[in-house]
C-alpha positions in Angstrom: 0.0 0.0 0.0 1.3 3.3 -1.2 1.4 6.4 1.3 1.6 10.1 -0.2 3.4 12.8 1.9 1.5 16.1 0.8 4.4 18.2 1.3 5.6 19.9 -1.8 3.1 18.0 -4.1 0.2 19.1 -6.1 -2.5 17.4 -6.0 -5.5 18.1 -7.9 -9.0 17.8 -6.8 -12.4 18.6 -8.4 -15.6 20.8 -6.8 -17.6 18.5 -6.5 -21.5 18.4 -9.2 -25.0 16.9 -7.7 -24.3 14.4 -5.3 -20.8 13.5 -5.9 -18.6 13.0 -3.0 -17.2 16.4 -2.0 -13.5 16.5 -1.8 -13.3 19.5 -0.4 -12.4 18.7 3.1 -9.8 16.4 2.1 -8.3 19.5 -0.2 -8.5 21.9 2.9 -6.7 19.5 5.2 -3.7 18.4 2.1 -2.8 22.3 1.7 -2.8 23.0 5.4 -0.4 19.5 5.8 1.5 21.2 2.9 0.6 20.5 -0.3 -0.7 22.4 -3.2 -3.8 22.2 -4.7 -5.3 22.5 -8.5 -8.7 22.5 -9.7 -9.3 21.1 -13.3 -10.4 23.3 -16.3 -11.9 22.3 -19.8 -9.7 23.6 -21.9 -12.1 22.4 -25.1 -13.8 19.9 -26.7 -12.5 16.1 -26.7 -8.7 17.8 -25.3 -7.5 16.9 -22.1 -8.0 19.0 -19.0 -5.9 21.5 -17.5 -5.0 22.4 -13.9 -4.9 25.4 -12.1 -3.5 26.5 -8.6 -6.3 26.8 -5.9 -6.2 28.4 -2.7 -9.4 28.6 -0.3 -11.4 31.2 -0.6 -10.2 32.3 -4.1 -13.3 32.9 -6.4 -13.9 30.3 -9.1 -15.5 30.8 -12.8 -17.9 29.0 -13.9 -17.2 26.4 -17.0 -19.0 23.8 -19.0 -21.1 21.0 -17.6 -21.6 23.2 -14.5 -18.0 22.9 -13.7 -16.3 25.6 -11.5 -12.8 25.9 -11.6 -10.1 29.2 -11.2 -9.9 31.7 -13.6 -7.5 31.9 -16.2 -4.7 34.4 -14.5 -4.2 31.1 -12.1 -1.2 29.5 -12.4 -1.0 26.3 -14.6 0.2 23.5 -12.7 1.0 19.3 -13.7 -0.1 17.6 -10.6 1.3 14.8 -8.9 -1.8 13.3 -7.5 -5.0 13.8 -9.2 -8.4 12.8 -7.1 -11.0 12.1 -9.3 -15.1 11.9 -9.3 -16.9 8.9 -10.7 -20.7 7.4 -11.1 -19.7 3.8 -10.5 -16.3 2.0 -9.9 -15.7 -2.0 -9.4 -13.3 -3.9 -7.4 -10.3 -3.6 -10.5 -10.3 -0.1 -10.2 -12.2 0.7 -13.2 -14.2 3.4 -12.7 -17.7 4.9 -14.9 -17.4 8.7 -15.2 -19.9 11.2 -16.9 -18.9 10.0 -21.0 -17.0 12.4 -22.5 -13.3 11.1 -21.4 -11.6 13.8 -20.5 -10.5 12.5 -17.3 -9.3 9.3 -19.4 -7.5 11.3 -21.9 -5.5 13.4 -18.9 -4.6 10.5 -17.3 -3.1 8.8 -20.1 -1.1 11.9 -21.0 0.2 12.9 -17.3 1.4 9.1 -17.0 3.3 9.5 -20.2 4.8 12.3 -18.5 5.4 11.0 -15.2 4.6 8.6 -12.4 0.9 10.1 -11.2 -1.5 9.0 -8.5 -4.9 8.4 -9.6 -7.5 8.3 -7.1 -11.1 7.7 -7.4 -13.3 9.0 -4.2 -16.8 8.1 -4.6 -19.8 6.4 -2.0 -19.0 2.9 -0.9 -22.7 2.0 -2.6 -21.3 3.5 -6.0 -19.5 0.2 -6.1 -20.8 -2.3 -9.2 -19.9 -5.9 -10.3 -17.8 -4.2 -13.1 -17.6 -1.7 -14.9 -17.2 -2.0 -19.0 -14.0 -0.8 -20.2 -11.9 0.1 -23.7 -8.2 0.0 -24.6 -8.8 4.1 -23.8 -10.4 3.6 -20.3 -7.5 4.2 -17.7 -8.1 2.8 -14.6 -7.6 4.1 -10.9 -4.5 3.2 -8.7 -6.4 3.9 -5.6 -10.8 4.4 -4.7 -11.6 6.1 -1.6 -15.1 5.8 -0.3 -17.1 6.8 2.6 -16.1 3.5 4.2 -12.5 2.0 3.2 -9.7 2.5 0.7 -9.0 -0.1 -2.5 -5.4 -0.2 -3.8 -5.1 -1.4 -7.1 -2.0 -2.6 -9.5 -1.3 -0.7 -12.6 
């Protein structure tokens, strides 16, 4: 089981849509251990997403899909560790998100780049027998629910 140290790392989160699990707590408490923290932008159609530095209580701009993220004069960042959303996950560490694959496509390209954490936070009832996936689908290293944590090989 792998163990992060938040100091000096950026690690990107998400604010959180409808009744996705908000990360915002966990955010809060990796910048006060250290860390910094990115929020994701669309940066257009079918590309991958971009990630800008996020402090609390900066204001965010609104983007597509109801999305919130920093505005443009914020720092671009690569992150480290990148916590993602999802609508179902199963016990390989495949995970369902909303369809368009821009999470899939960033996380192809940022482990091209580098060694990055993927984690999935979701509810523990989000959990499904499995979850169908493509030669593009890139699955999680880690799932954190409301309930326990699943490490996966990758």
């Amino acid at each position: 089981m792998a163990t992060v140290d938040p100091v000096n790392r950026i690690i990107a989160g998400y604010w959180p849509l409808g009744d996705e699990i908000d990360p915002r707590p966990a955010l809060l408490a990796l910048a006060a251990a250290g860390a910094q923290i990115a929020l994701p932008a669309v940066a257009g159609q079918g590309m991958v997403l971009i990630f800008r530095g996020w402090r609390n209580g900066e204001a965010l701009e609104s983007g597509p899909f109801g999305t919130a993220h920093p505005p443009a004069r914020a720092p671009l960042v690569e992150p480290d560790t990148v916590l993602v959303p999802l609508i179902a996950f199963d016990g390989t560490g495949n995970r369902l998100g909303y369809g368009a694959g821009y999470y899939d496509r960033t996380i192809a390209a940022l482990r091209r780049q580098r060694k990055t954490l993927v984690v999935g936070l979701a509810y523990d009832a989000q959990e499904v027998p499995e979850v169908p996936a493509g030669a593009h689908d890139q699955r999680l290293d880690s799932i954190i629910t409301d309930r326990r944590t699943l490490w996966f090989e990758t």
